[in-house]
N, C-alpha and C positions, 0 to 999 in steps of 0.2 A: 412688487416688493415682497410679494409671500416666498419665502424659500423653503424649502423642502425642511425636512427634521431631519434629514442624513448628511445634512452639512452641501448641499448640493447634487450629490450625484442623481443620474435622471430614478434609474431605479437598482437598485441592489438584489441580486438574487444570493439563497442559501446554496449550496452545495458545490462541486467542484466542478469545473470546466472541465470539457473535452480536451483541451490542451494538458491540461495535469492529471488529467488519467490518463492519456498516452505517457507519458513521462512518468506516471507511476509504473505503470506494465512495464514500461522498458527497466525502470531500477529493478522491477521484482524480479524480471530476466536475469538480470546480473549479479544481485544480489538481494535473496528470498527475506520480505520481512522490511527494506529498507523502505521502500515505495508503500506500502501500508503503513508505516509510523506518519510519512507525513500526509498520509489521506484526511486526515483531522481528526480529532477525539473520539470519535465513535470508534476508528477503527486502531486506536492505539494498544489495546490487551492480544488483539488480534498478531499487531506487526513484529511487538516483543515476542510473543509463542512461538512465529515463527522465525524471525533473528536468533534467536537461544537453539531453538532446533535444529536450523541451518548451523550455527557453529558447534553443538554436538555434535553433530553428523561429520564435521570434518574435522574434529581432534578424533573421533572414535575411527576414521578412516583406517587407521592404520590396522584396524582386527577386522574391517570389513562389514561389518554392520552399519557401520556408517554413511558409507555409500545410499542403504537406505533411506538412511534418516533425510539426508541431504536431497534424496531424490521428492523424497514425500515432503520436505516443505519448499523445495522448489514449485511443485504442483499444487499444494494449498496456496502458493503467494500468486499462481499463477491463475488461480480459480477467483482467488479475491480479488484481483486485478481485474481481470471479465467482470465481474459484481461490479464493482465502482467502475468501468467503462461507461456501461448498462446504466446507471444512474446519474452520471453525468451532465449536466445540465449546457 
């Protein structure tokens, strides 16, 4: 008759599933910054730097710098994406 304090479930773990850090990678593939907002709070100042970066990068396209920018937070969302893989539980 003793039930748990979580309302039933057997046990509850913290952090993200391997299932949703594949599905983060894949967003950040597609689009840099989108797949880090919803990795959880920790990594939310992280996914806006790089969403804001990524669409700098492609309104400044048109003078070409931008292409940079676009390149460099595809690779940072793409770095953070491995990071939360890696910690995946």
């Amino acid at each position: 008759m003793n039930e748990p304090a979580n309302g039933g479930d057997v046990e509850r773990r913290d952090g993200i599933s391997s299932g949703l850090a594949v599905g983060i990678l894949i967003l950040n593939l597609v689009i840099p910054g989108v797949g880090t907002l919803i990795a959880g709070p920790e990594y939310k100042q992280t996914g806006i730097y790089q969403l804001v970066l990524y669409v700098v990068g492609i309104v400044l396209s048109i003078i070409l710098i931008g292409y940079l920018l676009v390149l460099g937070a595809w690779v940072w969302a793409l770095v953070t994406s491995i990071e939360i893989l890696k910690k995946a539980s």
